[in-house]
C-alpha positions as CSV (number, residue, x, y, z in Angstrom):
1,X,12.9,-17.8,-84.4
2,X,11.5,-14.6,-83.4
3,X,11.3,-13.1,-79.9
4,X,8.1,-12.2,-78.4
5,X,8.8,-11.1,-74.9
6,X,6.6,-13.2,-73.4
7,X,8.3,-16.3,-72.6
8,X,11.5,-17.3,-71.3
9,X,12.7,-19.4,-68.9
10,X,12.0,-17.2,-65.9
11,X,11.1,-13.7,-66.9
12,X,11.4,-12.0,-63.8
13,X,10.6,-8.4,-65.2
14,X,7.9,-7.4,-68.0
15,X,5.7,-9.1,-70.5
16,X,5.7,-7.8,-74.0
17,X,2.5,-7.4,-76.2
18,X,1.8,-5.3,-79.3
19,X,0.9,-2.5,-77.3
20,X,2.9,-2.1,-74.5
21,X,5.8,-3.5,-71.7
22,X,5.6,-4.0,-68.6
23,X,8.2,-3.4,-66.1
24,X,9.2,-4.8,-62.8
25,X,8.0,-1.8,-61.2
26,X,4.3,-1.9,-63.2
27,X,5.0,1.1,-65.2
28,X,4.1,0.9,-68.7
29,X,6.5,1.9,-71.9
30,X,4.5,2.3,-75.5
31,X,6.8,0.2,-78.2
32,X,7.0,3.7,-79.9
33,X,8.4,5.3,-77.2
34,X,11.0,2.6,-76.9
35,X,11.9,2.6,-80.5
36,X,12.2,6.6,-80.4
37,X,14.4,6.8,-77.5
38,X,16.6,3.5,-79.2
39,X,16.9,4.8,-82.2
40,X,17.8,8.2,-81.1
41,X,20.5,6.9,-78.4
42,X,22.1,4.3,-81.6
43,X,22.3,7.7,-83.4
44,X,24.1,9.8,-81.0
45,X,26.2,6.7,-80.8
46,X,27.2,6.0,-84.1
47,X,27.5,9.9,-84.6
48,X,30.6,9.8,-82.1
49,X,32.3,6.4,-83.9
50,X,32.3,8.7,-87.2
51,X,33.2,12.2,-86.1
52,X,37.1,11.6,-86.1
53,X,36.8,10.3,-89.5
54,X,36.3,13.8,-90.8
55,X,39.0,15.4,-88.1
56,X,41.5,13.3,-88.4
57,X,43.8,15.3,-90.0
58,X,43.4,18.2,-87.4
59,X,43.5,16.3,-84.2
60,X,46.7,14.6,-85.8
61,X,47.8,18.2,-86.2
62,X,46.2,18.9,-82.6
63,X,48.5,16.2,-81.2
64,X,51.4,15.8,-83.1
65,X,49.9,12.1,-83.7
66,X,52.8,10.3,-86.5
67,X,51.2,8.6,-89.2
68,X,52.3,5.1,-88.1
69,X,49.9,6.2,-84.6
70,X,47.1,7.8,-86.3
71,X,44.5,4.6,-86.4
72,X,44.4,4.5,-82.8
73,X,42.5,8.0,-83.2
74,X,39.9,6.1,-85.2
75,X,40.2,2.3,-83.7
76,X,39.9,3.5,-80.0
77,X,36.1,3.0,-79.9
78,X,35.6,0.4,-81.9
79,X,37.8,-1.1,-79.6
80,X,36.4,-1.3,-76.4
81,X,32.7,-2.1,-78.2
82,X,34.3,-5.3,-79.7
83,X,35.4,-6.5,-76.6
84,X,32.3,-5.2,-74.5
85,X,29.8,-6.1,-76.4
86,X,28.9,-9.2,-75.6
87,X,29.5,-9.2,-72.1
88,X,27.1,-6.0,-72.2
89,X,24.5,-8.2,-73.8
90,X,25.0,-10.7,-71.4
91,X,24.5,-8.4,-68.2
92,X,21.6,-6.7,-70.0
93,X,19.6,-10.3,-70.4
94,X,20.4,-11.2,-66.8
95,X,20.4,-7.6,-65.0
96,X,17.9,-5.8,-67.1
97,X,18.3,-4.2,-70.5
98,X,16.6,-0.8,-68.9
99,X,19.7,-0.7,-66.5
100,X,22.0,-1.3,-68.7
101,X,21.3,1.2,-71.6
102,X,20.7,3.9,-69.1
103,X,23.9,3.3,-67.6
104,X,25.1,3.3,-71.6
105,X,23.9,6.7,-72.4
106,X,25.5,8.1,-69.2
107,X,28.7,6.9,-69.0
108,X,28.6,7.3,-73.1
109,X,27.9,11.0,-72.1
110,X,30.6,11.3,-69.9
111,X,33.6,10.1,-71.5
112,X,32.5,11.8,-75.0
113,X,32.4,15.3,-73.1
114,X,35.8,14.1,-72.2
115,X,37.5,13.0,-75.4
116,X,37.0,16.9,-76.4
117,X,39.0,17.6,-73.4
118,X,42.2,15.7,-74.1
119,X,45.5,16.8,-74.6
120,X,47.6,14.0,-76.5
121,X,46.9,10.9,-78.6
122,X,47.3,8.6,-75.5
123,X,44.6,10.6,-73.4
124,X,42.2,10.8,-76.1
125,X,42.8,7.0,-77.1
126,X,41.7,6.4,-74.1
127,X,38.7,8.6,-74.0
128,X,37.8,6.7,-76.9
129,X,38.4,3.4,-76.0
130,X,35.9,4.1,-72.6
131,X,33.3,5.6,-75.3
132,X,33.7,2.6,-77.1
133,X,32.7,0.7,-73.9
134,X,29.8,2.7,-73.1
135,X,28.5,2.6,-76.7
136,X,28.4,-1.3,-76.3
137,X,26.2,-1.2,-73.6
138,X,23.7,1.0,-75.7
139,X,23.8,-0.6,-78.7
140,X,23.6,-4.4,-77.3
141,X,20.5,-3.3,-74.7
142,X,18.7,-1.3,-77.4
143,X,18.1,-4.6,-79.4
144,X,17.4,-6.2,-76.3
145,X,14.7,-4.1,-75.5
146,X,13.5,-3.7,-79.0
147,X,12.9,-7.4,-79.2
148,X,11.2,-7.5,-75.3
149,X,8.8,-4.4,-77.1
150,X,7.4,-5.9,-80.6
151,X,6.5,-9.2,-81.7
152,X,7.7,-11.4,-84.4
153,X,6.2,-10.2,-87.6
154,X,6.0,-7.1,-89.7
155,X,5.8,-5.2,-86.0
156,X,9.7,-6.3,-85.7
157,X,11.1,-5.5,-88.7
158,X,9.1,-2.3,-89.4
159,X,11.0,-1.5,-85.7
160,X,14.1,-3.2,-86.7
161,X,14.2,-1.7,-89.8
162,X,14.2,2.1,-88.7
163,X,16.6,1.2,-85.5
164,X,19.2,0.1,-88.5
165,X,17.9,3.0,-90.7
166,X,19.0,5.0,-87.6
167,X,22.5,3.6,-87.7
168,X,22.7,5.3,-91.1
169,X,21.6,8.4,-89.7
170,X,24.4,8.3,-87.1
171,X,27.0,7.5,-89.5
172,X,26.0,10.7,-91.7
173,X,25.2,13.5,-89.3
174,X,28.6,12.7,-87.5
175,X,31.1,13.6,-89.6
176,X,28.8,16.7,-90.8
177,X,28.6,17.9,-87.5
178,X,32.1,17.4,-87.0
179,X,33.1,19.5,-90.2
180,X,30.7,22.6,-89.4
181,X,31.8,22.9,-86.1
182,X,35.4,22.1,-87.3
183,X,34.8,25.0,-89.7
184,X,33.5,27.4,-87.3
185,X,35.8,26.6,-84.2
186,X,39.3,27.3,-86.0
187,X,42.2,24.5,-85.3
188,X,40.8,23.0,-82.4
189,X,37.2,23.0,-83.7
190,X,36.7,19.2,-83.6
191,X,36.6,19.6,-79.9
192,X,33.1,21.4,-79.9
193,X,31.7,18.3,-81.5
194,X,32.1,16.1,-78.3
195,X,30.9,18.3,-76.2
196,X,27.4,18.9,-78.5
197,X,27.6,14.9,-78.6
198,X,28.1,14.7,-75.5
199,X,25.2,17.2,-74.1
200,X,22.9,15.5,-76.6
201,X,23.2,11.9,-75.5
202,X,23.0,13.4,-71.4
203,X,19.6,14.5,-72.7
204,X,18.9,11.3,-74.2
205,X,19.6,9.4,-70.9
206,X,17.2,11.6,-68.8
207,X,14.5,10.8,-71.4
208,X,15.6,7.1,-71.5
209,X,14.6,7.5,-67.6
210,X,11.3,8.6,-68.1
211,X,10.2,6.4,-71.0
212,X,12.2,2.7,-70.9
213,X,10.1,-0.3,-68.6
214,X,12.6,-2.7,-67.2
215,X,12.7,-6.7,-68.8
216,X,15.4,-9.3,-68.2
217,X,16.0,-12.9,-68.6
218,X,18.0,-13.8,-65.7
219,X,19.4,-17.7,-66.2
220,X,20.4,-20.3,-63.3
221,X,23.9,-20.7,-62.8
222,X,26.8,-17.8,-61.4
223,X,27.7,-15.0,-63.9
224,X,30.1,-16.1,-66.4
225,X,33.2,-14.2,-65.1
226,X,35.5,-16.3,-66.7
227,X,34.5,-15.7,-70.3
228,X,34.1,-12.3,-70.0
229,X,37.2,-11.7,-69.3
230,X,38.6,-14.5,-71.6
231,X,36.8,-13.0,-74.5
232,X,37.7,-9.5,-73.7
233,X,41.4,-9.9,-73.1
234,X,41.5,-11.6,-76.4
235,X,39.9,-9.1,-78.5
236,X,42.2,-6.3,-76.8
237,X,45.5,-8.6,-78.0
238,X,43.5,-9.2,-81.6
239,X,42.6,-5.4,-82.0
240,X,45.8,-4.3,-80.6
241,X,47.8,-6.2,-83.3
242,X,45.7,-5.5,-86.1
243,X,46.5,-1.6,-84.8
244,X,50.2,-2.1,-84.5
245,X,50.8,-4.6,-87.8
246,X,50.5,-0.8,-89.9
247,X,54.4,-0.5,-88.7
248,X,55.2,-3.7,-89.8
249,X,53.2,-7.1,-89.5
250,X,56.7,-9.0,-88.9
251,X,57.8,-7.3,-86.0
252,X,58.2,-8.9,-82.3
253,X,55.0,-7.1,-80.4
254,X,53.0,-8.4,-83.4
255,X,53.6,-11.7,-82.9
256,X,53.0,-12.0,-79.2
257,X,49.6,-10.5,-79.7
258,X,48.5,-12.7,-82.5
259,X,50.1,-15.7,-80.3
260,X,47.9,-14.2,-77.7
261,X,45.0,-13.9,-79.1
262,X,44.8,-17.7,-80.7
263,X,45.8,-18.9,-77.0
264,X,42.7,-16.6,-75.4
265,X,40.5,-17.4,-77.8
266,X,40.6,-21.2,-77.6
267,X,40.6,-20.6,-73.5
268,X,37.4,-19.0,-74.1
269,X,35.6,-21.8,-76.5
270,X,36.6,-23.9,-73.5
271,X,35.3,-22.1,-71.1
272,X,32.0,-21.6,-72.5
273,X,31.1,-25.0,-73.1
274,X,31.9,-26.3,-69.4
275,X,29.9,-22.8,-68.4
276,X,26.3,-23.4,-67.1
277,X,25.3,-20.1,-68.4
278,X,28.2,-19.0,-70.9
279,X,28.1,-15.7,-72.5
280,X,27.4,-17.0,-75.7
281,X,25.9,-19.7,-76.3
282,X,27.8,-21.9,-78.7
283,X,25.3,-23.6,-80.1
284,X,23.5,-21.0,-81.9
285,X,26.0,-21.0,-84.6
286,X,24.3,-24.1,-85.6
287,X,21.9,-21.8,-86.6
288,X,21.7,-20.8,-90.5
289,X,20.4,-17.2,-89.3
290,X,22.7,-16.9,-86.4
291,X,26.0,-18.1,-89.0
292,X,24.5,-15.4,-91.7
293,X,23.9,-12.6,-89.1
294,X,27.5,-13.0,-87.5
295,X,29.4,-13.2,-91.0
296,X,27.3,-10.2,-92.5
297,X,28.1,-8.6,-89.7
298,X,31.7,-9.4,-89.8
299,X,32.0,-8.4,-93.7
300,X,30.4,-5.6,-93.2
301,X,32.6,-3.6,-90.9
302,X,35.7,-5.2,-93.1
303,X,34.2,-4.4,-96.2
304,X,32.0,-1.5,-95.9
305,X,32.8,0.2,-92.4
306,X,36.5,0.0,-92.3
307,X,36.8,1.8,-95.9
308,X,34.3,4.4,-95.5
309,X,36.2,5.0,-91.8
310,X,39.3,6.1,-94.0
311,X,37.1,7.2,-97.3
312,X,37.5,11.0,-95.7
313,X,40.7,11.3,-95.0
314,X,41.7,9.7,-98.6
315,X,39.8,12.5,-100.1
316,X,41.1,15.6,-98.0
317,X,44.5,14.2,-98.9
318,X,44.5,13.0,-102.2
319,X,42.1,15.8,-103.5
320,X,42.9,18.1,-101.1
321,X,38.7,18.6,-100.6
322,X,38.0,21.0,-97.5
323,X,36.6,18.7,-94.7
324,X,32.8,20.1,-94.4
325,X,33.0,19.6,-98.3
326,X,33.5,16.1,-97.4
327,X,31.1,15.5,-95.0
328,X,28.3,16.5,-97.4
329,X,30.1,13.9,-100.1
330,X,30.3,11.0,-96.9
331,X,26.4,12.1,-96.2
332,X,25.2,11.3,-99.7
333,X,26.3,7.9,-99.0
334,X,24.9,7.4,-95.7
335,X,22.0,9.8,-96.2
336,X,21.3,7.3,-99.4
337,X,22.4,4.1,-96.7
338,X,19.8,5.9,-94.0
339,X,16.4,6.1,-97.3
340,X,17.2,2.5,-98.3
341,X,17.2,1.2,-94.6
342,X,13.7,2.8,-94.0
343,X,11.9,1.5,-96.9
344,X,14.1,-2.1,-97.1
345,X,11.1,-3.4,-94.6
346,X,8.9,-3.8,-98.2
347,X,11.3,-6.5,-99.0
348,X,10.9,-9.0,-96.0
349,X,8.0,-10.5,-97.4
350,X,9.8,-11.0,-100.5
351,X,13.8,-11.6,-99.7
352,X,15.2,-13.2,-96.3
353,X,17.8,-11.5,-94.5
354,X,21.0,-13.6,-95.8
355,X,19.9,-12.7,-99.2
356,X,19.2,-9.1,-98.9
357,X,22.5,-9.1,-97.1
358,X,24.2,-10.8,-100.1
359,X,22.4,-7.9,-102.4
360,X,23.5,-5.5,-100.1
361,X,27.4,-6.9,-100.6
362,X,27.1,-6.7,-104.8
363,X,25.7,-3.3,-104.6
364,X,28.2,-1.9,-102.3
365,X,31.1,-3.7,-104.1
366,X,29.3,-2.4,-107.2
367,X,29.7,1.1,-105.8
368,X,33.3,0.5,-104.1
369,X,34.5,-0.3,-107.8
370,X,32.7,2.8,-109.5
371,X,35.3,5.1,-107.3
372,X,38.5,3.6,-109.0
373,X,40.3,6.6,-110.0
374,X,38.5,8.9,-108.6
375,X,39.5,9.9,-105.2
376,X,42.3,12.0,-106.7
377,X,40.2,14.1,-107.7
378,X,37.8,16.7,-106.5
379,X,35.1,16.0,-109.2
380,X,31.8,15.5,-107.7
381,X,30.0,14.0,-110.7
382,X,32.4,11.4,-111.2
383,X,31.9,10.0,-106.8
384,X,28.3,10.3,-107.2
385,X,27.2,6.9,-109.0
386,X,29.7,4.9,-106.9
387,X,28.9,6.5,-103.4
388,X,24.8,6.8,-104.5
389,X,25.2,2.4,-105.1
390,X,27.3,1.9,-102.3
391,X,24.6,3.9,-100.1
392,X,22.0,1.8,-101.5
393,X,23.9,-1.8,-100.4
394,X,25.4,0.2,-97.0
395,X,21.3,0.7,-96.6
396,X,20.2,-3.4,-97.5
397,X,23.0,-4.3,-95.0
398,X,22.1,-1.7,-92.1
399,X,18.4,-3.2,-92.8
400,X,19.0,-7.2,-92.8
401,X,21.7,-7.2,-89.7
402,X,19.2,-6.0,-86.8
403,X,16.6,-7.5,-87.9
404,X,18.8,-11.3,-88.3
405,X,20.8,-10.6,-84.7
406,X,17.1,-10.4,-82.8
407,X,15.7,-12.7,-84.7
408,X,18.3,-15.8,-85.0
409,X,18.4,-16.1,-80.9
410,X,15.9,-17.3,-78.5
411,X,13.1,-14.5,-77.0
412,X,15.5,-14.3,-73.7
413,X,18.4,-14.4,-75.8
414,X,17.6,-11.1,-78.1
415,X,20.9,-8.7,-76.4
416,X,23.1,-11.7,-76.5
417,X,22.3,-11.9,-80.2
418,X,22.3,-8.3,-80.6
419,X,25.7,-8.3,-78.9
420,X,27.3,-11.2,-80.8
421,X,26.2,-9.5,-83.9
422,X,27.8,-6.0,-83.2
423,X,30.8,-7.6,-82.1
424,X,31.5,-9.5,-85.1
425,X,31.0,-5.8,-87.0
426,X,33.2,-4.2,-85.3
427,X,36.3,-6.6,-84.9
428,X,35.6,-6.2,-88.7
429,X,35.7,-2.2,-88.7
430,X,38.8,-2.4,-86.3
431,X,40.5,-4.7,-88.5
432,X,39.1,-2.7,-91.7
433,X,40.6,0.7,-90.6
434,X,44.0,-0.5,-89.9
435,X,44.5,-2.9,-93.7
436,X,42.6,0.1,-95.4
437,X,45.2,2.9,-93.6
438,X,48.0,0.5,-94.5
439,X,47.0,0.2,-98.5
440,X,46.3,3.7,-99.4
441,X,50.2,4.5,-98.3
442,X,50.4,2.3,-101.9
443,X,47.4,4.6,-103.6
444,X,43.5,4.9,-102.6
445,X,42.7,2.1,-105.3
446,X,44.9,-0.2,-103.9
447,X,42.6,0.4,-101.1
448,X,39.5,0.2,-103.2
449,X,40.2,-3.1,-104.9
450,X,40.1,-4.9,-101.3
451,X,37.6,-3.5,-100.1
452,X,36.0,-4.9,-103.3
453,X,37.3,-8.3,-102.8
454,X,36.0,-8.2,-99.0
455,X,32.7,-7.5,-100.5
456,X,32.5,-10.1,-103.1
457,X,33.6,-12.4,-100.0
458,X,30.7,-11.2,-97.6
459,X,28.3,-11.8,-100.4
460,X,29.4,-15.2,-101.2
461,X,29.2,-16.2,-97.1
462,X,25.9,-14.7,-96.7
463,X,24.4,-16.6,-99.9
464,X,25.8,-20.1,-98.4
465,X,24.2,-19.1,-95.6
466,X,21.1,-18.2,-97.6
467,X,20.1,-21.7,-98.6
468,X,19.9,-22.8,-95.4
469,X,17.6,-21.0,-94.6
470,X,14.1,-22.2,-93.8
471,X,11.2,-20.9,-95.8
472,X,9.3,-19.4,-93.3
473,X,6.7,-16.7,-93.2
474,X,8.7,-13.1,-93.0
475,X,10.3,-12.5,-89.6
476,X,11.3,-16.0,-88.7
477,X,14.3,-17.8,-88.6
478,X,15.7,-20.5,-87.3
């Protein structure tokens, strides 16, 4: 089911239409301008979750960070957008998406400037962790108001399509920002990167000020308190013990937190059904389109996100490669990830989501598998087939996942699908960093090989889900 804008239950702000929204206040936002300052603000955001996968080593250094420590570097913002995210698309629905990206960006902003500011692995943990929450509000309301500005149709997944080509974009110019200004800064180098970041996505909010209309979909019933913090207090224990099982998945403080998490988790599925407006809506994973979108997305940040998080560090360690060397390596793949996303719109008419998803899986795997034995060695002709295919299958997935979380909710639904959907990813990166940190202390292909398996798995989920689906005109689900 698409989302046009223009219904709902009781849209209290905006009506959507192929050339403009309409806001609360009268004002009038061009679905260009919309998708331009989006796309731009998912950028800057994804550009801050892949910096420290370049500078790792040197803010370990900066620090004194031990080995056993040094995921929380990298799983502090994935953090706090796992368990924010879809209590961000929640409040974005009910309290308008406009609000709530705006108050993104800023606080997003903030904390980044920040995180170049700290002083120890605790503080910038931290730092991250609050980035991570800011970036959930961004990246659940972007969707949100994407979906309010275009129509079901090729309109939505031409826009769709660039937002995720966009998330490419971020994940490339990140860590090559990261490495020049590492380069040119000395030791403490990485520093200057959050504070670029963090001017950039100030400047991003002041535009978001002039351009963005407000729309909502506020629902009867009181805000659903309860499941927020249900659902947020479990993925903190889940994340935290997926962080701490790299020192030993046996130990005591393990234990608790898995126990923890199982316990908050089935609080929540109660909650949610005796809820009168829950968070999420349970029901939609009746949905073929909402099951595929939420298991891509899961598989994805396991498979794809969680290994190319590490893929960096592997190769300034095992081949001793310089770090802005690479970042020009990590942007072939994404740069490749950010060409495919752009032009994967031609295929809509042709492939639905849960298959180009499943595509996206074999060629990524495909490319995962074509690095065996090579990240030992600093030989750029031998990573260039494996990271060019798993570019190509990073770029299918980056594609299919937008355009499945907006599209497998109801219209006044979108951020709540949007939110759901980047939850499920990141859980999945989270959980990705620490097993793929863990395996390369046994070799980089040990590392390899699961990621390939997690692959295989995503593809396999996504097809099931595939012939479910309805065969619909392009840009519909059910």
């Amino acid at each position: 089911m698409g989302a046009t804008g223009a219904t709902g239950a009781t849209r209290a702000a905006g009506t959507t239409g192929t050339t403009g929204v309409t806001g609360a206040s009268g004002a009038r936002a061009a679905p260009r301008a919309v998708l331009a300052v989006t796309s731009a603000a998912t950028a800057l955001t994804l550009m801050n979750y892949t910096a420290p996968m370049l500078t790792l080593p040197a803010m370990a250094a900066d620090f004194g960070t031990a080995p056993a420590a040094q995921a929380w570097l990298l799983n502090g913002t994935p953090l706090g957008l796992a368990v924010l995210l879809l209590v961000a698309g929640s409040l974005a629905d009910e309290h308008g998406r406009r609000r709530v990206f705006l108050l993104g960006t800023l606080g997003l902003g903030l904390t980044t400037a920040l995180g170049g500011l700290a002083t120890s692995t605790l503080t910038f943990t931290l730092a991250r962790i609050a980035q991570g929450g800011a970036s959930a509000a961004v990246l659940a309301a972007s969707l949100g108001l994407l979906a309010h500005a275009y129509p079901t149709g090729p309109a939505r997944i031409r826009a769709t399509g660039v937002w995720g080509a966009f998330v490419s974009a971020g994940i490339a110019l990140g860590p090559l920002l990261a490495g020049g200004l590492a380069g040119l800064g000395g030791p403490a180098g990485w520093r200057w990167t959050y504070e670029v970041l963090a001017a950039a996505t100030l400047a991003v909010a002041a535009l978001g000020v002039r351009t963005l209309a407000e729309s909502r979909a506020p629902r009867e019933g009181r805000p659903d308190v309860a499941g927020s913090v249900t659902l947020g207090l479990a993925l903190a224990a889940l994340l935290t013990a997926l962080t701490l099982g790299r020192d030993g998945w046996l130990r005591p403080p393990v234990g608790v937190l898995g126990l923890a998490f199982l316990v908050l988790a089935s609080v929540f599925v109660v909650v949610e059904r005796r809820s009168g407006a829950p968070m999420v809506d349970l029901a939609l994973f009746r949905r073929p389109a909402f099951r595929a979108a939420t298991a891509g997305a899961l598989f994805t940040g396991l498979a794809v996100i969680g290994l190319f998080s590490v893929l960096p560090a592997l190769l300034q360690r095992g081949a001793h490669m310089a770090p802005l060397t690479t970042a020009w390596l990590f942007l072939l793949w994404s740069g490749t990830a950010f060409v495919v996303a752009l032009q994967a719109r031609r295929l809509a008419g042709r492939l639905s989501a849960p298959y180009q998803l499943a595509v996206g899986f074999a060629l990524s795997t495909a490319g995962v598998l074509a690095l065996l034995g090579t990240l030992q060695e600093a030989s750029w002709p031998r990573l260039l087939p494996g990271l060019v295919a798993a570019g190509v299958g990073s770029g299918l997935l980056n594609a299919a996942l937008p355009r499945l979380a907006v599209d497998a909710v109801p219209p006044e639904r979108a951020a709540m699908g949007s939110g759901a959907n980047n939850t499920a990813r990141y859980i999945g990166s989270s959980a990705g960093v620490a097993l793929f940190l863990a395996l390369a202390t046994a070799g980089a292909d040990t590392a390899l090989v699961a990621s390939a398996v997690l692959g295989l798995a995503g593809a396999a989920v996504t097809l099931a889900a595939g012939r479910a689906w309805p065969r619909r005109s392009a840009g519909s689900a059910s």
